[in-house]
N, C-alpha and C positions, 0 to 999 in steps of 0.2 A: 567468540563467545566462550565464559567460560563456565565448567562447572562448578553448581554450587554446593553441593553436600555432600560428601563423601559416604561408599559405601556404608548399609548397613552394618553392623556387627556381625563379623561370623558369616556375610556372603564373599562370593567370592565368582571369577567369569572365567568362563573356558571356551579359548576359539580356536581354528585353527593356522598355526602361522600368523597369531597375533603382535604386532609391532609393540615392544616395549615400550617406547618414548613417541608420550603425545606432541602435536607441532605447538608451537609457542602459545603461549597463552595471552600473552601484549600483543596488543593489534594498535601501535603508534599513530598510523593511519587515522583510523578512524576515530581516535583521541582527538587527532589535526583538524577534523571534518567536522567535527560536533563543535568544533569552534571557527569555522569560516562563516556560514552566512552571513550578508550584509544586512542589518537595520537598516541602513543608509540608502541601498540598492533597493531593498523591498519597497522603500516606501516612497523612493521617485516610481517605480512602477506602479503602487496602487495609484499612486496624484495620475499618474498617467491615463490611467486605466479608468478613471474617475471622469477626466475631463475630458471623453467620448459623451457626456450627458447622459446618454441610455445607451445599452447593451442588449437590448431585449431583440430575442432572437426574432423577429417583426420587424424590430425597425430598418432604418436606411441603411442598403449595402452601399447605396455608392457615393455619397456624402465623403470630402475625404479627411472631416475633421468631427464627425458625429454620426453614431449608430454601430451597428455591430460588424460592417463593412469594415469601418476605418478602422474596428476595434482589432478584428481579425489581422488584419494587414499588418498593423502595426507590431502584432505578436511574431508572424510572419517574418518579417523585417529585423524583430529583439532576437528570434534564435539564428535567424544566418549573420548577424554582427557576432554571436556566442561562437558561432562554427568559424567563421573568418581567424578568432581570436586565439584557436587551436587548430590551427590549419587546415579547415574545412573536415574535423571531427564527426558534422553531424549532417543527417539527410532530411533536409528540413522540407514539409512537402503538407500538401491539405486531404482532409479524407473528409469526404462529402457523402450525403444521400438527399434524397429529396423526401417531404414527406408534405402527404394530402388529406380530409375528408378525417382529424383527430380533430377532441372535442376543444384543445387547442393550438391547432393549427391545421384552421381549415379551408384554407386555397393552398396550393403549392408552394410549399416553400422549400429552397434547398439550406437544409443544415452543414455547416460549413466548420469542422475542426480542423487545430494544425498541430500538426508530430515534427519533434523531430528526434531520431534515433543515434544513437550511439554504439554503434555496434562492437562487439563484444570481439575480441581479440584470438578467442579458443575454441568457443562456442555460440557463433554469434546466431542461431536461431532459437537459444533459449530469453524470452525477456523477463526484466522488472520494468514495470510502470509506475511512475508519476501522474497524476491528474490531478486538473483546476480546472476551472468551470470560466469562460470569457463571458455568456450571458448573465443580465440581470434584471429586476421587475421591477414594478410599484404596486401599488396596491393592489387594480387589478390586472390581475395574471396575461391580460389580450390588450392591457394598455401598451401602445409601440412606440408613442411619442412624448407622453410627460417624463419630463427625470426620473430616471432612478441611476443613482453616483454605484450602488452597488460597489462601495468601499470594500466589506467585510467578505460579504457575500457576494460574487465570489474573486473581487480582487484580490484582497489577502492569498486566499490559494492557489491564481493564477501566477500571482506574485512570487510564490513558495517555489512554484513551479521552474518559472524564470531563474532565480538565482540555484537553485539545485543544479540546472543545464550548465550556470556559471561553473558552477564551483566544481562539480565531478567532473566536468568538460576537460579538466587539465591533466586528468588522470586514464587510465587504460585498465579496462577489467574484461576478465575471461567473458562473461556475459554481455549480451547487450541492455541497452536503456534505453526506453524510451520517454520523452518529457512528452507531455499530450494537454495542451489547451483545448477544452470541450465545450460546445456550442448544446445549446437546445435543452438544457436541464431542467429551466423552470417549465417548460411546453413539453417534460414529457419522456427526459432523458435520451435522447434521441443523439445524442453524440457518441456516448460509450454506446451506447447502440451499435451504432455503424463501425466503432473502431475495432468492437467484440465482432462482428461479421467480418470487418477486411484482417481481423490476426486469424481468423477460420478458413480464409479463404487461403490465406497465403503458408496456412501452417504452422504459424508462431506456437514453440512452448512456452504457454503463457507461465511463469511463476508465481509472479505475486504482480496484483497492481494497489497502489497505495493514492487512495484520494482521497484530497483535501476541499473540503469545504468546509469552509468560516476557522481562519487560524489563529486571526488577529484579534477577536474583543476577551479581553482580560476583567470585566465591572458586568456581572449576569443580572438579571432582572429579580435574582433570587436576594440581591444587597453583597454577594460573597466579589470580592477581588482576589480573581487567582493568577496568578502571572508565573506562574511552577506548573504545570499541571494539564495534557493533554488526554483526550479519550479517542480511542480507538475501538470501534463497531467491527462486528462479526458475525456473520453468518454462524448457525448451530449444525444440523444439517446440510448438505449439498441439495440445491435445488435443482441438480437432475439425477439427482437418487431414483435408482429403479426401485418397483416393488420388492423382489427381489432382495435387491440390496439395503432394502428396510430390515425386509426378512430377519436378513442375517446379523443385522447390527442390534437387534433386538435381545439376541443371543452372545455377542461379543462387546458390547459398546460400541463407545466412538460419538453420540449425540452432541458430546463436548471438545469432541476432536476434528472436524472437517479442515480440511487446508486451510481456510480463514480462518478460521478459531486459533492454527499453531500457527500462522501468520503474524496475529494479531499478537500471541506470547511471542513471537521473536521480536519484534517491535518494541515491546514491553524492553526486553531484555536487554535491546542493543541502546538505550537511553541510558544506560550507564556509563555511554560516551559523549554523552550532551550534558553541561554543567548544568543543578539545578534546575531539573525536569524527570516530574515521577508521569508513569503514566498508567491512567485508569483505564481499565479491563473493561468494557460494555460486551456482555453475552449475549446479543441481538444484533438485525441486518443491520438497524440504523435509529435514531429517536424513533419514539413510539408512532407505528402508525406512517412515517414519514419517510423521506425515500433521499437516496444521492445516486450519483453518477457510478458506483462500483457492483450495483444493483445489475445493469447489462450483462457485467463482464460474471457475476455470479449464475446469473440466468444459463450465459455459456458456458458455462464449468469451470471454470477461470478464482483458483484463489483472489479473493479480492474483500478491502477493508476499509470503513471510512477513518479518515484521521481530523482530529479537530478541537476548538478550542475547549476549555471543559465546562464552562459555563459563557451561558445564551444569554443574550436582552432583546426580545421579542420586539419591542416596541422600534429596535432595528431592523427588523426582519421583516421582508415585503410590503414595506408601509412606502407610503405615499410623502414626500420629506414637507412636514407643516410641524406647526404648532395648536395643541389646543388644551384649553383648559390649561396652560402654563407647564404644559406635557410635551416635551418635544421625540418628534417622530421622523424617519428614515435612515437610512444606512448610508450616512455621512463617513469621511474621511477622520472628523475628531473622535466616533468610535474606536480606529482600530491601533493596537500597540505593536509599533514595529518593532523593539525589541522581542518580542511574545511570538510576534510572528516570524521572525528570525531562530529561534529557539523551537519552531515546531518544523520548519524547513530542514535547521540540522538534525530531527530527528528521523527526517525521511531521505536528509542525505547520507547518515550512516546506516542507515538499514537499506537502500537501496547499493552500497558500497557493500555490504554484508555480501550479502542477495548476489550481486553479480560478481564480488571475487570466489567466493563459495562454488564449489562442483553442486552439479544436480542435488536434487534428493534422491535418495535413495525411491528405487520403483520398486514395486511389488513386492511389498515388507507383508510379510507370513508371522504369523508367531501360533506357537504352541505348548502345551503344558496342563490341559487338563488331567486332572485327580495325579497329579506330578509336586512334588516340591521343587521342581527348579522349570525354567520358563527360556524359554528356546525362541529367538528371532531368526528369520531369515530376508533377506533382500536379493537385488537384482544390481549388478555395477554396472556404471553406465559403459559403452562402447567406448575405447580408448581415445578417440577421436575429441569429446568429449570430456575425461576425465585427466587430463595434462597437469591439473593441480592436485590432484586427489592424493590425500596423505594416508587417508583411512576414514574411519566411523565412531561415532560413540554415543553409545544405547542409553537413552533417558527411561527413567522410570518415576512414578508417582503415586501417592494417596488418591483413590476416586473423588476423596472430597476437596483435594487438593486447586488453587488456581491453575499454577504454574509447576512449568520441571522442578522436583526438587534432588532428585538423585541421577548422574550421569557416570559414565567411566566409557574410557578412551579402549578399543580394541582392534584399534588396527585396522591392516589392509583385506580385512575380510566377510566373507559373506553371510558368516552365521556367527551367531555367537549365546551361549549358554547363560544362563543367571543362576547359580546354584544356591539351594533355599529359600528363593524371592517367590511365591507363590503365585500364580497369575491372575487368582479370583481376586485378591487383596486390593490390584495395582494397572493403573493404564501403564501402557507403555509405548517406545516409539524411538528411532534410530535418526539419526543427522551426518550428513556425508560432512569432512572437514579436509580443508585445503593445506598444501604444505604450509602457508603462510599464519593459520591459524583460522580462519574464517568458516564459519559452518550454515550448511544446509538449515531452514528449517526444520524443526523434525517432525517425523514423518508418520503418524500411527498406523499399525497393520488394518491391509484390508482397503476396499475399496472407499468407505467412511471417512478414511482419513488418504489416501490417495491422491500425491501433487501431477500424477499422469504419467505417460510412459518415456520412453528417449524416442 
């Protein structure tokens, strides 16, 4: 990541045992990776994914050629061919719950997701996640049997998913990854459910997880064709903010800084390694009112973001596949553009490449400076175990009114660092851990508010 503005006029940083020479600023790599996914690859997996006839989390498990059984399986099946093809890379495995007595799903049914993980080379119990959604509906929501092809929704993203595992599979990065094909979304989100409970149980540091629903339709219901152009959803707040820790953000900010929200800007930022792809900022959990699969892993305190095409056509969306009135209806396979959808894959292959060559973030980022002209950060470095890439740090700052970072500077292997003149009332601020190789942390704002969690 690089910085983009330099210094104000006349500031200037004071730390201690500050490294002179920041790590590169070319990241080759991830140049490479915004140009690997396959159109071609995507889009035998949506036909594939397609021609299960229904997905709905209801239908037939044991069918071995229709329902969400075979669908499973067959995903099952697409990441151990991925692990075979890097010599057993990856731990491909199911994470299941059962769930009874919801308004939909009301006899027992067990929800059936499959991971497969890529363990991290340095620090393999910090993760990034991938998600795509394998279920899909028709019109109504408890139909288990009429078609629904669920092309866009959510092949495209399971799709995204799959060649992601292809294509960073060949690589090795300090963190691990996991790719997570998730059951149960349209009934209720019941997949990242259970997958937010087994990373609790097992103690994953979750980083970031990055899910995709609907990648693929480029022609919105609005008449706009955009085929440049993805949005990425965020969280404002943390949804397990203590009182407390309202309290205090009341008094400091942070409303526009929670993990997801600097998630979301690093995402932003790291698409300047994807050809011809801007991507739009949404300041909310998800569309109005509506809900995805990163919503669990939020619930659990888990940064997390939706990604996705930038305009809808509704009339693709949970319909029933007919014609009427010379109107046609469902979420066919000739909606979605595998190009578009290949170009929103690499953007969650270089930010998931970012994300796990990058050391932690920085934990328990302090700052200070009231009725002060100069504005004082402090942090926490991670346990050495842990920090094997670690080059140093470099402190962001910004306009309150501002979207994105616009002011950084490089200071080294250290824990505190000064802003001299930068007034703290004026300006958020927030630090990003960076790798010898050039790769940085998302960053990180002071305080619990902005908070990626501890080591």
């Amino acid at each position: 990541m690089r910085t983009f503005i330099p210094l104000l006029l006349g500031t200037a940083i004071a730390t201690a045992s500050a490294q002179s020479t920041p790590p590169p600023a070319d990241l080759p790599l991830l140049d490479a990776l915004g140009r690997a996914p396959s159109a071609a690859n995507i889009e035998r997996d949506v036909r594939t994914l397609v021609g299960f006839g229904t997905r709905h989390t209801l239908s037939d498990t044991t069918s071995p050629t229709r329902g969400i059984g075979a669908a499973r399986r067959w995903v099952f099946d697409e990441f151990t061919r991925i692990s075979k093809a890097c010599g057993g890379c990856l731990e491909v495995r199911y994470v299941s719950g059962t769930v009874q007595g919801e308004p939909r799903i009301p006899g027992p049914v067990e929800v059936v997701s499959v991971i497969a993980i890529q363990r991290g080379t340095v620090d393999p119990n910090r993760y990034v996640i991938m998600s795509g959604d394998i279920d899909s509906r028709a019109s109504d929501v408890m139909d288990a049997t009429s078609d629904a092809p669920g092309a866009n929704d959510n092949a495209s993203g399971l799709a995204g998913v799959l060649e992601a595992a292809r294509v960073l599979s060949r690589q090795r990065f300090a963190g691990s990854i996991v790719y997570a094909a998730l059951s149960g979304e349209e009934q209720g989100l019941y997949g990242g459910k259970f997958l937010a409970e087994e990373a609790k149980r097992q103690g994953w540091r979750i980083e970031a997880v990055l899910n995709n629903d609907m990648i693929g339709n480029i022609a919105g219901i609005d008449g706009v064709i955009d085929n440049h152009t993805a949005r990425v959803f965020s969280e404002g707040t943390r949804a397990t903010e203590t009182a407390e820790e309202a309290r205090q953000r009341r008094f400091t900010g942070g409303e526009l800084d929670s993990p997801s929200r600097n998630l979301a800007r690093y995402i932003a930022r790291m698409a300047e390694h994807v050809p011809n792809l801007d991507v739009m900022l949404v300041n909310r959990l998800d569309r109005f009112g509506r809900g995805g699969h990163h919503r669990p892993f939020n619930e659990a305190g888990y940064p997390a973001v939706r990604v996705m095409e930038a305009h809808e056509h509704y009339d693709r969306q949970h319909q029933d596949v007919r014609t009427e009135n010379g109107r046609r209806y469902g979420d066919t396979i000739d909606g979605v553009d595998f190009p578009y959808a290949a170009k929103l894959t690499a953007l969650n292959v270089v930010a998931l490449a970012g994300l796990a060559s990058a050391p932690p973030p920085p934990a328990d980022v302090r700052i200070e400076g009231a009725v002060s002209a100069d504005t004082t950060l402090k942090w926490t470095r991670p346990p050495a175990a842990q920090a094997a890439t670690l080059a140093g740090y470099r402190v962001y700052w910004r306009l309150t009114t501002d979207p994105q970072w616009t002011h950084g500077r490089w200071v080294g292997d250290v824990t505190t660092a000064t802003l001299h003149d930068v007034v703290i009332d004026d300006y958020f601020f927030g630090v990003a851990a960076v790798a010898k190789d050039g790769s940085e942390s998302p960053v990180v704002f002071p305080g619990a508010a902005g908070s990626f969690g501890g080591y």
